[in-house]
HTML snippet that shows the backbone in 3Dmol.js (N, CA, C, O; Angstrom):
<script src="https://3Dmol.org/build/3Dmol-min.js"></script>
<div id="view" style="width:600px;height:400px;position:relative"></div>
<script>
const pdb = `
ATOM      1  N   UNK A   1       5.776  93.730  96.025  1.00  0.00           N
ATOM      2  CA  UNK A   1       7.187  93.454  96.173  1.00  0.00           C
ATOM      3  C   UNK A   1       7.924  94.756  96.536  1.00  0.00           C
ATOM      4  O   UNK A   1       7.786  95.796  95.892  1.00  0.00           O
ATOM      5  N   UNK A   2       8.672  94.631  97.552  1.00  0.00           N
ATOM      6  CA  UNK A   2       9.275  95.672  98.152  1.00  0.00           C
ATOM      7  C   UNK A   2      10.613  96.274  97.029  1.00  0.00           C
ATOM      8  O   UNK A   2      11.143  95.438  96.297  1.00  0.00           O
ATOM      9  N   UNK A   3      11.081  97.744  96.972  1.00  0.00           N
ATOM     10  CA  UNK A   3      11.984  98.333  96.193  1.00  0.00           C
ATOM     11  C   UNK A   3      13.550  97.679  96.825  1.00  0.00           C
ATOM     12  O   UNK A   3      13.852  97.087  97.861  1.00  0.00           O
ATOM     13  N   UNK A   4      14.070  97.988  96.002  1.00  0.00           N
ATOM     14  CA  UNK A   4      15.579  97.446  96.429  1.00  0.00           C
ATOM     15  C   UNK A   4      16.315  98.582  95.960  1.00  0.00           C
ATOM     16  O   UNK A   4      16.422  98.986  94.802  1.00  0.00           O
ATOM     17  N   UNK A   5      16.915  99.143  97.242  1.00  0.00           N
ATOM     18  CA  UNK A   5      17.217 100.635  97.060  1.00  0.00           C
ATOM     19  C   UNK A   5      19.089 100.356  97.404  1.00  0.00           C
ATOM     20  O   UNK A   5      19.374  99.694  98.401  1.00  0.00           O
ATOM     21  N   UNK A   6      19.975 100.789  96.705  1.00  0.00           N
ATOM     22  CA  UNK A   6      21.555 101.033  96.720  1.00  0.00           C
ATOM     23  C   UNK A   6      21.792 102.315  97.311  1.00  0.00           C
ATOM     24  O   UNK A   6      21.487 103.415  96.852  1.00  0.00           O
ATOM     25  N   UNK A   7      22.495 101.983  98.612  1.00  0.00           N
ATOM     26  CA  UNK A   7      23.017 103.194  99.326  1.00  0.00           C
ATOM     27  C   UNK A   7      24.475 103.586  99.062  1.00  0.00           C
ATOM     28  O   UNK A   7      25.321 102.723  99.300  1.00  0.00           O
ATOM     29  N   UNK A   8      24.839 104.665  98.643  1.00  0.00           N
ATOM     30  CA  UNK A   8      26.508 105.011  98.771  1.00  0.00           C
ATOM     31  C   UNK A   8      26.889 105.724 100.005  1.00  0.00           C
ATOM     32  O   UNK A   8      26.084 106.412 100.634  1.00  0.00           O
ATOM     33  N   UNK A   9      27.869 105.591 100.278  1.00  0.00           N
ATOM     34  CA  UNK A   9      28.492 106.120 101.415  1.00  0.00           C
ATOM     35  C   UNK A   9      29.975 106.287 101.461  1.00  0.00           C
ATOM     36  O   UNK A   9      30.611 105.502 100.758  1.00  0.00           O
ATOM     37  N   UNK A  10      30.666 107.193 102.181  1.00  0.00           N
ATOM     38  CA  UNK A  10      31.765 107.856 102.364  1.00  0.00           C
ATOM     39  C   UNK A  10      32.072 107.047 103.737  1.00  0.00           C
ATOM     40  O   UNK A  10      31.149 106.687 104.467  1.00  0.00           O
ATOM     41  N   UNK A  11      33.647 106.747 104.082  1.00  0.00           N
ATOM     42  CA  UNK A  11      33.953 106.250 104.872  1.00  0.00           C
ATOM     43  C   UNK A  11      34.510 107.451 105.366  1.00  0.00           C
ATOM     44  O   UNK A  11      35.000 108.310 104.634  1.00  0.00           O
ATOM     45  N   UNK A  12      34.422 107.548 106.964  1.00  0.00           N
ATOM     46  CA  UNK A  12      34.586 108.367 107.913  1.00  0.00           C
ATOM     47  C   UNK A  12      36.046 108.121 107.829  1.00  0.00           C
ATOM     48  O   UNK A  12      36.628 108.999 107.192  1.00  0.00           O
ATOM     49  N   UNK A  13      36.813 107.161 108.298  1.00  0.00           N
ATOM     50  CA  UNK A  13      38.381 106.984 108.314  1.00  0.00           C
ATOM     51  C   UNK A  13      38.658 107.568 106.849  1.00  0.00           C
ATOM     52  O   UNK A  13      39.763 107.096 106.581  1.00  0.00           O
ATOM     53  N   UNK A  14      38.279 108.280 105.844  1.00  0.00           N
ATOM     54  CA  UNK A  14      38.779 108.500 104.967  1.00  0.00           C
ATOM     55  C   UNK A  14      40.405 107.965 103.986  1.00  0.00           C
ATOM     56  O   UNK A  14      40.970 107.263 104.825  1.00  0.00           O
ATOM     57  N   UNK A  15      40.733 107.971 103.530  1.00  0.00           N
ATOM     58  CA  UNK A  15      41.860 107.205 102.780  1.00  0.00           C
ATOM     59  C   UNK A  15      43.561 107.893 102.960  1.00  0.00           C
ATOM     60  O   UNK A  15      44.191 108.686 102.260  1.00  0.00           O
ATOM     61  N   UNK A  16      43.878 107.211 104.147  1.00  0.00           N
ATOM     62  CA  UNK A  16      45.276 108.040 104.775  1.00  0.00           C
ATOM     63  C   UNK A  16      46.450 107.268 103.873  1.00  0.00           C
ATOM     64  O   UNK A  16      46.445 106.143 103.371  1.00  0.00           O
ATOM     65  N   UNK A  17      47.828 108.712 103.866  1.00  0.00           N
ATOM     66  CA  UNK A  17      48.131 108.145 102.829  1.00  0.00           C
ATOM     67  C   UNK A  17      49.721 107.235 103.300  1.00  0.00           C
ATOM     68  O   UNK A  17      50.348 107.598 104.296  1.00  0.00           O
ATOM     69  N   UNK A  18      50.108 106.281 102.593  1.00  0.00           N
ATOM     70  CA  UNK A  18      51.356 105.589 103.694  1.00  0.00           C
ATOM     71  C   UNK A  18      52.718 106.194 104.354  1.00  0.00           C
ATOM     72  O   UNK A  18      53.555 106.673 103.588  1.00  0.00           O
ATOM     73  N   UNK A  19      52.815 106.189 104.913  1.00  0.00           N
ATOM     74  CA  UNK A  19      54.041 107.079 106.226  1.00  0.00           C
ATOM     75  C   UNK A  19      55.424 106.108 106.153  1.00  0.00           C
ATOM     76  O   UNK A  19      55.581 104.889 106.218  1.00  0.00           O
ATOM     77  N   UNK A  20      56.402 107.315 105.975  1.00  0.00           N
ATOM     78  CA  UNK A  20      57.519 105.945 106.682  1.00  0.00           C
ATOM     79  C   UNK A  20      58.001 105.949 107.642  1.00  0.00           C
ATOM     80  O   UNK A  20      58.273 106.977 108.263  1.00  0.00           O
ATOM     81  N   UNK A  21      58.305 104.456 108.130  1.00  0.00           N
ATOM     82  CA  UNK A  21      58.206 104.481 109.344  1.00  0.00           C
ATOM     83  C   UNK A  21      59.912 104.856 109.805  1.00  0.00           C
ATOM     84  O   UNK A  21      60.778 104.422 109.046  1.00  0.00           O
ATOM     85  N   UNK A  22      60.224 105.420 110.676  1.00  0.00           N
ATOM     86  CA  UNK A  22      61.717 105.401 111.199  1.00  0.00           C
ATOM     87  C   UNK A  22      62.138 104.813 112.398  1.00  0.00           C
ATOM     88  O   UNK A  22      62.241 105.803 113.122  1.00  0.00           O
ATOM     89  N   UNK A  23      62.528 103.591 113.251  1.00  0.00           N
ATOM     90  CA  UNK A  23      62.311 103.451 114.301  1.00  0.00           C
ATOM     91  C   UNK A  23      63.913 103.866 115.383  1.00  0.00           C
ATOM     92  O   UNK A  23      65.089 103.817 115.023  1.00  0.00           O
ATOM     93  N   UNK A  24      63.427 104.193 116.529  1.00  0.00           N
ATOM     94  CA  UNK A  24      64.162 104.984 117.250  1.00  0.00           C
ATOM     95  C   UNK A  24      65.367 104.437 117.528  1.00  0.00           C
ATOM     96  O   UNK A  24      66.388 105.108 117.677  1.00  0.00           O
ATOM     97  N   UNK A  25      65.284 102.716 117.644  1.00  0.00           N
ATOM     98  CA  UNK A  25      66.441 102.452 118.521  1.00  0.00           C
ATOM     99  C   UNK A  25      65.796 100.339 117.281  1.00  0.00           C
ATOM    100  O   UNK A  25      64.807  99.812 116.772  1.00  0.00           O
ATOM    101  N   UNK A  26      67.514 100.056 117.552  1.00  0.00           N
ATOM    102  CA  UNK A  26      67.031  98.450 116.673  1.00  0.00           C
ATOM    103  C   UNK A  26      66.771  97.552 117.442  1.00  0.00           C
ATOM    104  O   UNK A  26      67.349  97.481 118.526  1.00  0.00           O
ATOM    105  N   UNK A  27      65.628  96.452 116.972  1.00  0.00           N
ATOM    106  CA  UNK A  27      65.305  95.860 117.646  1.00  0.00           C
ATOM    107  C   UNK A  27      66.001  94.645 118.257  1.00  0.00           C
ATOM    108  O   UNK A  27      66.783  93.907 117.658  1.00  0.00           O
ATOM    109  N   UNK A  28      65.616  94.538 119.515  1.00  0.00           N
ATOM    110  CA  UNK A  28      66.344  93.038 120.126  1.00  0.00           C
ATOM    111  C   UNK A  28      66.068  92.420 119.387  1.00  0.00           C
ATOM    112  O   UNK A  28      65.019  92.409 118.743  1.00  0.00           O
ATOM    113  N   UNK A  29      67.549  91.331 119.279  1.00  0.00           N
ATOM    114  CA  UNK A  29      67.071  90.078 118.866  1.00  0.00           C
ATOM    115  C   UNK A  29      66.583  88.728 119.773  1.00  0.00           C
ATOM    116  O   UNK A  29      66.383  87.591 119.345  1.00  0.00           O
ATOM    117  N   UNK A  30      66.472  89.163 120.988  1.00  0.00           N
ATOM    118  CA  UNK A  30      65.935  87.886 121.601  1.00  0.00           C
ATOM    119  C   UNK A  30      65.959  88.541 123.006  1.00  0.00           C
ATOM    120  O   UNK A  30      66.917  89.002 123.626  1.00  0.00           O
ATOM    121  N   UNK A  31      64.697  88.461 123.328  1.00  0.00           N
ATOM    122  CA  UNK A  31      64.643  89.040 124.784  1.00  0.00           C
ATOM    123  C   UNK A  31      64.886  88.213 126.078  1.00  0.00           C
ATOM    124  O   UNK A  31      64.816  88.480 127.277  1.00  0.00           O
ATOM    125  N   UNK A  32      65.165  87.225 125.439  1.00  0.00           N
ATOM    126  CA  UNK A  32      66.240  86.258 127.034  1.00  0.00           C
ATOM    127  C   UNK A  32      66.709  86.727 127.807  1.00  0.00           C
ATOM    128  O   UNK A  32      67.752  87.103 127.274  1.00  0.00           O
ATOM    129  N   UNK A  33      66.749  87.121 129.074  1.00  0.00           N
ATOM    130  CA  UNK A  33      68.064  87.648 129.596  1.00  0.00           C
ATOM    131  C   UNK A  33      67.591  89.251 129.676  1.00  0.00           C
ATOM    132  O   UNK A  33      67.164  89.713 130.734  1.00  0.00           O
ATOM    133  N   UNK A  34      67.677  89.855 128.768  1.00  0.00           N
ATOM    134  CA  UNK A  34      67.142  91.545 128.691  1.00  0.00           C
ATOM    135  C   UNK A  34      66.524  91.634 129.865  1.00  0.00           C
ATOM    136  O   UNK A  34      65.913  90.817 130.553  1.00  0.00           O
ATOM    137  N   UNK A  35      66.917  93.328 130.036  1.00  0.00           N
ATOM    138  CA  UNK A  35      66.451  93.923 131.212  1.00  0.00           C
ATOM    139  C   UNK A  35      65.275  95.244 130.894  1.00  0.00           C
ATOM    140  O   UNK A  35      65.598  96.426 130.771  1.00  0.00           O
ATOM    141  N   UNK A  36      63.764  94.662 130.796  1.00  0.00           N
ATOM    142  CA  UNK A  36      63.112  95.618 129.969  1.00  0.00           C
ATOM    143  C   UNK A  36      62.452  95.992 131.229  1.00  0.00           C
ATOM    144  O   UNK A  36      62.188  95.225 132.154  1.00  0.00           O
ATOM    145  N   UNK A  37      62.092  97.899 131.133  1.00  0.00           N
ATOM    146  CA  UNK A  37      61.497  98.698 132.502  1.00  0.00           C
ATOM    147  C   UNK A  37      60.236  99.050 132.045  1.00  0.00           C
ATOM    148  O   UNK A  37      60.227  99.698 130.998  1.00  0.00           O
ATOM    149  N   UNK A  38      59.144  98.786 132.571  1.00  0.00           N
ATOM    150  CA  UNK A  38      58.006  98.711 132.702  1.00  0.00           C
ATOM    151  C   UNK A  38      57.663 100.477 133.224  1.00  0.00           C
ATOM    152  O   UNK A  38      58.391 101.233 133.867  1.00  0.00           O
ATOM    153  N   UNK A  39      57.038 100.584 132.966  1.00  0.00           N
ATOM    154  CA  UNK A  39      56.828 102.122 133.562  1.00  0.00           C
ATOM    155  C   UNK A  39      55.343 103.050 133.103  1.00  0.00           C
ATOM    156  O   UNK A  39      55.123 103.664 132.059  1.00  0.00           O
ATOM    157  N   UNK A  40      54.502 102.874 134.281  1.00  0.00           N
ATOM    158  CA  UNK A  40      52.804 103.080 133.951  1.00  0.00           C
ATOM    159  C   UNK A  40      52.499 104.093 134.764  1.00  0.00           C
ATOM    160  O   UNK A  40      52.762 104.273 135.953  1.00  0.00           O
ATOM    161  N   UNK A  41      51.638 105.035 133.619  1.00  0.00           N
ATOM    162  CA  UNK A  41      51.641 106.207 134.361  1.00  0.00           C
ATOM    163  C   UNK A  41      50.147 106.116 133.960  1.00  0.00           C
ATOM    164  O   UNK A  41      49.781 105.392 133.033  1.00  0.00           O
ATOM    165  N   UNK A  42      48.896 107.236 135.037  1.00  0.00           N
ATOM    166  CA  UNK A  42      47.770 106.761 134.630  1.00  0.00           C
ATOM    167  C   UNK A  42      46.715 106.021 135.542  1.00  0.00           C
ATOM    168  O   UNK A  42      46.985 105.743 136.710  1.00  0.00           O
ATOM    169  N   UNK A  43      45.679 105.759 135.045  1.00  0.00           N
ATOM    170  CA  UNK A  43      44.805 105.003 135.653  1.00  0.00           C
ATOM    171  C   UNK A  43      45.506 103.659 135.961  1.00  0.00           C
ATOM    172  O   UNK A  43      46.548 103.592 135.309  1.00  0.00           O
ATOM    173  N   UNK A  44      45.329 102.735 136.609  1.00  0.00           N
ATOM    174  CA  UNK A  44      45.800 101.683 136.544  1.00  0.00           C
ATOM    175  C   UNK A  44      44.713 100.301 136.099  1.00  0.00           C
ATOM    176  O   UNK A  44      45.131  99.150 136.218  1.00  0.00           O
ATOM    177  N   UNK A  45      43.605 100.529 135.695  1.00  0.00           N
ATOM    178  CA  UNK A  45      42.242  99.482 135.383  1.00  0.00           C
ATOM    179  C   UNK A  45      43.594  98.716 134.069  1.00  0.00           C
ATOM    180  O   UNK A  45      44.175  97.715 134.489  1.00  0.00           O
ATOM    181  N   UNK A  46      43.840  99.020 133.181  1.00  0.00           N
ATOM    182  CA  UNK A  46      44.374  98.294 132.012  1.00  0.00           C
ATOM    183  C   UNK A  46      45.755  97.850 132.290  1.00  0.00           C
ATOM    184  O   UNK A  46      46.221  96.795 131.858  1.00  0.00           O
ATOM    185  N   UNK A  47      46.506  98.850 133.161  1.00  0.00           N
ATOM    186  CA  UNK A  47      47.777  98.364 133.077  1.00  0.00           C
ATOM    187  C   UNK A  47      48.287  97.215 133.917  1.00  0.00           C
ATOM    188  O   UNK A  47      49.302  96.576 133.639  1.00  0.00           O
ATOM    189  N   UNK A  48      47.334  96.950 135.201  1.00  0.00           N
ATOM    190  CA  UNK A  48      47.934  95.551 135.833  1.00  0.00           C
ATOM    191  C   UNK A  48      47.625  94.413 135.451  1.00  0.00           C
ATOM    192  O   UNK A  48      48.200  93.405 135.861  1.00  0.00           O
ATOM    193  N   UNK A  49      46.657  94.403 134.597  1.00  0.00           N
ATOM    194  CA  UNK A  49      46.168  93.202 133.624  1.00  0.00           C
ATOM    195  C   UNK A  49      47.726  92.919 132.344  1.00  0.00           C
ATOM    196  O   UNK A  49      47.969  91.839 131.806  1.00  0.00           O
ATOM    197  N   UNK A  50      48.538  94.218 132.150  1.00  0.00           N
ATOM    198  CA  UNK A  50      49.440  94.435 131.260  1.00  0.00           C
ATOM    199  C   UNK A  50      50.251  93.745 131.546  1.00  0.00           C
ATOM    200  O   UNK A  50      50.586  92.706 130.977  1.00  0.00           O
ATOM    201  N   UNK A  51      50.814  94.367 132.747  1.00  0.00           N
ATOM    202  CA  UNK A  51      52.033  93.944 133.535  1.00  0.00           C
ATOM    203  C   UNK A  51      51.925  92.485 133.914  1.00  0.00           C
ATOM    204  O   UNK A  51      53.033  91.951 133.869  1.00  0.00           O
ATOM    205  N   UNK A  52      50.793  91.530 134.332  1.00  0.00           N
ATOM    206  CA  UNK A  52      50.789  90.482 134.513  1.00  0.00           C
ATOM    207  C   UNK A  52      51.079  89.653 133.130  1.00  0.00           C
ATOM    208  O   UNK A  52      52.067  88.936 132.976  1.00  0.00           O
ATOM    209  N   UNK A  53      49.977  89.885 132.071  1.00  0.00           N
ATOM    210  CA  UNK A  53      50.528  88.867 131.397  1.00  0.00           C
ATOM    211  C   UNK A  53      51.936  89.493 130.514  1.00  0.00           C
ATOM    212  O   UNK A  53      52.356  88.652 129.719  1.00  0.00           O
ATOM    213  N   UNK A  54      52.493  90.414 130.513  1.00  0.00           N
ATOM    214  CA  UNK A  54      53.877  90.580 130.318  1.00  0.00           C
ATOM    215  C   UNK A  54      54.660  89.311 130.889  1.00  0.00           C
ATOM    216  O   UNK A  54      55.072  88.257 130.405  1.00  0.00           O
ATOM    217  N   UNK A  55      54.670  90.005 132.342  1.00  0.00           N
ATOM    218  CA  UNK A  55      55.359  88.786 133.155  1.00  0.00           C
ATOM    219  C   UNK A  55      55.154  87.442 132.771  1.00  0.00           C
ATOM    220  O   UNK A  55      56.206  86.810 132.676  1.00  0.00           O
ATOM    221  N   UNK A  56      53.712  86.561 132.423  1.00  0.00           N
ATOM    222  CA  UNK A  56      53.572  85.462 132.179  1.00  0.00           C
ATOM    223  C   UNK A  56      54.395  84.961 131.006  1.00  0.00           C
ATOM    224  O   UNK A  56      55.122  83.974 131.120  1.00  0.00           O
ATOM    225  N   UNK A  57      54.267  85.691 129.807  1.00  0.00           N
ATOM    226  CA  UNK A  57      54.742  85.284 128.676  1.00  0.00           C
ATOM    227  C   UNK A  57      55.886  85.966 128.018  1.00  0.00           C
ATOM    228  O   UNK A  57      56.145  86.267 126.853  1.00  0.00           O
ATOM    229  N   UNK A  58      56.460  86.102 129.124  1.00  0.00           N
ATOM    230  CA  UNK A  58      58.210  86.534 128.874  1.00  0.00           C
ATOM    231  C   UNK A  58      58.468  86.057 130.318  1.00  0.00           C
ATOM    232  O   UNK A  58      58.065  86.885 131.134  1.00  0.00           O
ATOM    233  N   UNK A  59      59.095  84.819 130.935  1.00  0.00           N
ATOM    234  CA  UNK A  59      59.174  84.838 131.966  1.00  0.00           C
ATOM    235  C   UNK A  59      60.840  85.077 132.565  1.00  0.00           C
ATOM    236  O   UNK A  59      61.309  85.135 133.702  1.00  0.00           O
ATOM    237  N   UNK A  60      61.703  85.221 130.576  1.00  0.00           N
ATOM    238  CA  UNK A  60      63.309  85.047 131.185  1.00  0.00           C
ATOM    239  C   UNK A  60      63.547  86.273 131.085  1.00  0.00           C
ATOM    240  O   UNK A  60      64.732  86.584 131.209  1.00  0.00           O
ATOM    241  N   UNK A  61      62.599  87.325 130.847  1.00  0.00           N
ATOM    242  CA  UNK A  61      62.994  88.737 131.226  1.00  0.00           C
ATOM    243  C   UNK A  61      63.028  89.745 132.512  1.00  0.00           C
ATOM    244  O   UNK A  61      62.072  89.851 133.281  1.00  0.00           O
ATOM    245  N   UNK A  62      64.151  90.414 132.636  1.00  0.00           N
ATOM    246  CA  UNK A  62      64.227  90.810 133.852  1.00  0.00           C
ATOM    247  C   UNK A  62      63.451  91.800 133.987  1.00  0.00           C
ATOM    248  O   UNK A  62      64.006  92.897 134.056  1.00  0.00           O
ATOM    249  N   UNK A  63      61.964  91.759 134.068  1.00  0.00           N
ATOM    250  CA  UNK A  63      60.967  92.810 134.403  1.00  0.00           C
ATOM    251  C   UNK A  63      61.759  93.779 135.716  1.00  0.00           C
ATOM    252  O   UNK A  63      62.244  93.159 136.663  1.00  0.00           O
ATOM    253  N   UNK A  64      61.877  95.998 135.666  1.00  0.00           N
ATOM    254  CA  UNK A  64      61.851  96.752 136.453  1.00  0.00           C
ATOM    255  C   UNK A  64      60.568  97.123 136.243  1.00  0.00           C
ATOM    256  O   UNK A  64      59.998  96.484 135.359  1.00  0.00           O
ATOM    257  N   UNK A  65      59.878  98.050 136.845  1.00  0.00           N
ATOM    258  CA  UNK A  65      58.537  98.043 137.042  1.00  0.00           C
ATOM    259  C   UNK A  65      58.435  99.825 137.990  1.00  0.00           C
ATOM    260  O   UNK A  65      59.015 100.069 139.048  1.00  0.00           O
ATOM    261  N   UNK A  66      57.808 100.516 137.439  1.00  0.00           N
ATOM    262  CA  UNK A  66      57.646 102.005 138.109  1.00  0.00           C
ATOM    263  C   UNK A  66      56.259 102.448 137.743  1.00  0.00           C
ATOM    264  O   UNK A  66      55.724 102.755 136.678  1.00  0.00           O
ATOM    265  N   UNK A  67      55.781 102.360 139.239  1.00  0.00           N
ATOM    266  CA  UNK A  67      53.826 102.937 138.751  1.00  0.00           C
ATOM    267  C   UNK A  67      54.526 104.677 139.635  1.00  0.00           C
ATOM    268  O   UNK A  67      55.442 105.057 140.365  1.00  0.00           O
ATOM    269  N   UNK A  68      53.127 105.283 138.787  1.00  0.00           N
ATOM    270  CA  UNK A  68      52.316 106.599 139.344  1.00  0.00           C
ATOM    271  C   UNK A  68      50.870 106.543 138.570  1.00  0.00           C
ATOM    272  O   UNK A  68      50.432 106.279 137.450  1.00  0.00           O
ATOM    273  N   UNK A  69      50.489 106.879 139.619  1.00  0.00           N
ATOM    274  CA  UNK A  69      49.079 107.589 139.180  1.00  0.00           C
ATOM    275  C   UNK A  69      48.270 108.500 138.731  1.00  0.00           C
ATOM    276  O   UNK A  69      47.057 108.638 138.889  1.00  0.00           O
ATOM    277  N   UNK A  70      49.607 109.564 137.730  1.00  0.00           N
ATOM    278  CA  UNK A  70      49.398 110.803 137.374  1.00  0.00           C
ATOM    279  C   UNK A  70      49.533 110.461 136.421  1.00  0.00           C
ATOM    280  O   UNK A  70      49.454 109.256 136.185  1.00  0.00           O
ATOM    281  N   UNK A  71      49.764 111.257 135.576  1.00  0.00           N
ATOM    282  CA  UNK A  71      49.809 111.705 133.846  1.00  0.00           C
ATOM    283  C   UNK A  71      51.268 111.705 133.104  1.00  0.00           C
ATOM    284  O   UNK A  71      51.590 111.547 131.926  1.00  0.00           O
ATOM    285  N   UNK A  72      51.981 111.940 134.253  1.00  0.00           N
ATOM    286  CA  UNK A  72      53.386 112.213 134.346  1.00  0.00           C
ATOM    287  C   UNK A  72      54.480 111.071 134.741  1.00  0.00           C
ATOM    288  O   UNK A  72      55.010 111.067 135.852  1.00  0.00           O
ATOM    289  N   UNK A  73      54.844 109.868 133.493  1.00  0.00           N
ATOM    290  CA  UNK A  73      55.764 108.931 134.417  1.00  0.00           C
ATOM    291  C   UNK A  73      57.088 109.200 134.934  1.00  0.00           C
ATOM    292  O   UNK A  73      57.685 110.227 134.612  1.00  0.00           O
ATOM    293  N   UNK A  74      57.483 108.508 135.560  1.00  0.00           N
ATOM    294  CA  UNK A  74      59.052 108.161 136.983  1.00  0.00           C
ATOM    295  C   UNK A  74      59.548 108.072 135.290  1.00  0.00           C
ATOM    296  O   UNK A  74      59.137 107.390 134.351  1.00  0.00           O
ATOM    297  N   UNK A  75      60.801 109.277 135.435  1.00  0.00           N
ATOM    298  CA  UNK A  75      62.200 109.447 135.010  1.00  0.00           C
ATOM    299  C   UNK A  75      62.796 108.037 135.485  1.00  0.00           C
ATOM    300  O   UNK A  75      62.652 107.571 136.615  1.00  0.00           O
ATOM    301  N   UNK A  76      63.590 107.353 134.274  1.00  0.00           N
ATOM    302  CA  UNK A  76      64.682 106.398 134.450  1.00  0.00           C
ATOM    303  C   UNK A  76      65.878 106.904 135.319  1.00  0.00           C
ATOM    304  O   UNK A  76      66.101 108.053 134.937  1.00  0.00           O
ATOM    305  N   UNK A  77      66.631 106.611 136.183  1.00  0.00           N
ATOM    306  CA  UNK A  77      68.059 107.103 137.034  1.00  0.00           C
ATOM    307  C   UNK A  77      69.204 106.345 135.832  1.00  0.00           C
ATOM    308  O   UNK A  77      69.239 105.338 135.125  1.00  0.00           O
ATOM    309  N   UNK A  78      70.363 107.965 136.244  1.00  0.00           N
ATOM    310  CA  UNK A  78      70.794 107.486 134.886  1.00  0.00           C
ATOM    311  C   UNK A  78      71.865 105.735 135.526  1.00  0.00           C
ATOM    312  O   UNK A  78      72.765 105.390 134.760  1.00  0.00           O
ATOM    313  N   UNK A  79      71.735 105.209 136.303  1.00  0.00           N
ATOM    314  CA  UNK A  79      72.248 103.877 136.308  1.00  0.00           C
ATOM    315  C   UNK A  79      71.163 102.861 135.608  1.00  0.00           C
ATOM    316  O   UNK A  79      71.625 101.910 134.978  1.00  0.00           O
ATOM    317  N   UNK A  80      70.088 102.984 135.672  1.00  0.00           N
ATOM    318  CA  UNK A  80      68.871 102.385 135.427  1.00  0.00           C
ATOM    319  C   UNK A  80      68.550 102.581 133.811  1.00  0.00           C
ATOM    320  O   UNK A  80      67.851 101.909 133.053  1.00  0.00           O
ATOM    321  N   UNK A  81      69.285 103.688 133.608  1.00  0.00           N
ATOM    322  CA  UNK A  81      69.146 103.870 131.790  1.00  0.00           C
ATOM    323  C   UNK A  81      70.090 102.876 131.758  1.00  0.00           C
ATOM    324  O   UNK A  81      69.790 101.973 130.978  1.00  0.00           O
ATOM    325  N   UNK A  82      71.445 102.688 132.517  1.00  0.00           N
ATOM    326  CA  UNK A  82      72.469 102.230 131.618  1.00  0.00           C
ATOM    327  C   UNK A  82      72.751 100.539 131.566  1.00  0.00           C
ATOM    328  O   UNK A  82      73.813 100.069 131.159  1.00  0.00           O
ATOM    329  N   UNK A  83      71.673  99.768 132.025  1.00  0.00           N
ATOM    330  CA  UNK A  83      71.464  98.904 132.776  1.00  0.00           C
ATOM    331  C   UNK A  83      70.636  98.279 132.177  1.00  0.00           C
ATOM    332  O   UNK A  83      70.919  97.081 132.149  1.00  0.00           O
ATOM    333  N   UNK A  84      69.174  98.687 131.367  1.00  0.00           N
ATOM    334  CA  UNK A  84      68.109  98.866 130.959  1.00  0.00           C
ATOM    335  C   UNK A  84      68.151  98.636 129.117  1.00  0.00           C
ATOM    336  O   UNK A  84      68.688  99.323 128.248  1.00  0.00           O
ATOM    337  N   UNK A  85      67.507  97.632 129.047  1.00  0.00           N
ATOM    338  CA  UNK A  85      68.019  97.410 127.212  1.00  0.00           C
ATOM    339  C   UNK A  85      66.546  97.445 126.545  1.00  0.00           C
ATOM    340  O   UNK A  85      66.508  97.267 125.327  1.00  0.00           O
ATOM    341  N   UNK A  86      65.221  97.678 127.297  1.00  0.00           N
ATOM    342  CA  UNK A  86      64.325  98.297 127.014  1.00  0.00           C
ATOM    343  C   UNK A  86      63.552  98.878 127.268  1.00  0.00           C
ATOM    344  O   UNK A  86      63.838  99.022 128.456  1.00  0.00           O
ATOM    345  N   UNK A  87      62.097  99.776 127.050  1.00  0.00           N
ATOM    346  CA  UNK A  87      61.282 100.708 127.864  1.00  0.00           C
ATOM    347  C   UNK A  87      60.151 100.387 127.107  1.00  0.00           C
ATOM    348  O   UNK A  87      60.020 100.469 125.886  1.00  0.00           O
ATOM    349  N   UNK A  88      58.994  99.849 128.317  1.00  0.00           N
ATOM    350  CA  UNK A  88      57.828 100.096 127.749  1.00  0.00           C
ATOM    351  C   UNK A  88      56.427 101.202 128.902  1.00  0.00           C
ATOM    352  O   UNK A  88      56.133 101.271 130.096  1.00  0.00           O
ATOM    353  N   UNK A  89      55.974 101.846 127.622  1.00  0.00           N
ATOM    354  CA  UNK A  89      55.572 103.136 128.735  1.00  0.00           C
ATOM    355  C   UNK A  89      54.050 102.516 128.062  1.00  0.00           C
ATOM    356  O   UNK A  89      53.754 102.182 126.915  1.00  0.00           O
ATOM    357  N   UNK A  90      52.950 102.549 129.872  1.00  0.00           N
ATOM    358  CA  UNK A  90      51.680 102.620 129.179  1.00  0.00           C
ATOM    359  C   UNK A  90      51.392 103.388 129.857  1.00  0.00           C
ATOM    360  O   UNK A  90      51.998 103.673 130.889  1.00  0.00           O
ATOM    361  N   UNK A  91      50.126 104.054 129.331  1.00  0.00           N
ATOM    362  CA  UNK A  91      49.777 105.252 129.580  1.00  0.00           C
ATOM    363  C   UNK A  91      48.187 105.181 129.342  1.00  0.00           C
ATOM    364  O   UNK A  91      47.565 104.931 128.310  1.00  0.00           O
ATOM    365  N   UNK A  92      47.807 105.437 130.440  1.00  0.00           N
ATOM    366  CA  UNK A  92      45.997 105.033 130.342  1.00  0.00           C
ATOM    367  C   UNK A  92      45.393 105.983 131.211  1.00  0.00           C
ATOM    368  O   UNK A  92      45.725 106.038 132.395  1.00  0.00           O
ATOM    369  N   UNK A  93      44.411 106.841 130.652  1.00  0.00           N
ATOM    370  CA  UNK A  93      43.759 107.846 131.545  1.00  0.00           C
ATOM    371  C   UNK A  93      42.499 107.912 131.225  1.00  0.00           C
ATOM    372  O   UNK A  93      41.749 108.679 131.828  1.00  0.00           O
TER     373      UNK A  93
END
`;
const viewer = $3Dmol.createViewer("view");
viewer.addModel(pdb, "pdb");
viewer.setStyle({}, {cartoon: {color: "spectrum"}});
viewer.zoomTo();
viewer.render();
</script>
């Protein structure tokens, strides 16, 4: 009959301790209507898969949309800040 041996082990993620959170700006309450700017800087393999189903499953939002292919995303114009009621930045390299 074979031994039955108990292994211990240490978890690599070790035990982080809870953060609070502060968030920058409050959240919409209903993105109907909103004018949210898309803005992907980066490889593009993940982000047009993004941008599509964005579009699918928000369809009453007024998607703006700004690619590059660097590291570095397209600055908002300040009419486009003022215009603009959200920002989502992906960033994939």
């Amino acid at each position: 009959m074979a031994e039955k041996h108990v292994f211990k082990c240490l978890s690599p993620v070790g035990n982080q301790e809870p953060v609070e959170l502060s968030p920058l700006a409050p959240r919409l309450k209903s993105l109907d209507g909103k004018t949210i700017h898309l803005s992907i800087c980066g490889e593009p393999d993940i982000t047009i898969p993004l941008e599509k189903r964005l579009k699918g499953d928000y369809p009453d939002v007024n998607w703006t949309v700004k690619k590059t292919y660097n590291i570095v995303p397209i600055q908002l114009t300040e009419e486009e800040r003022k215009t603009t009621d959200g920002v989502i930045l992906g960033v994939c390299w």
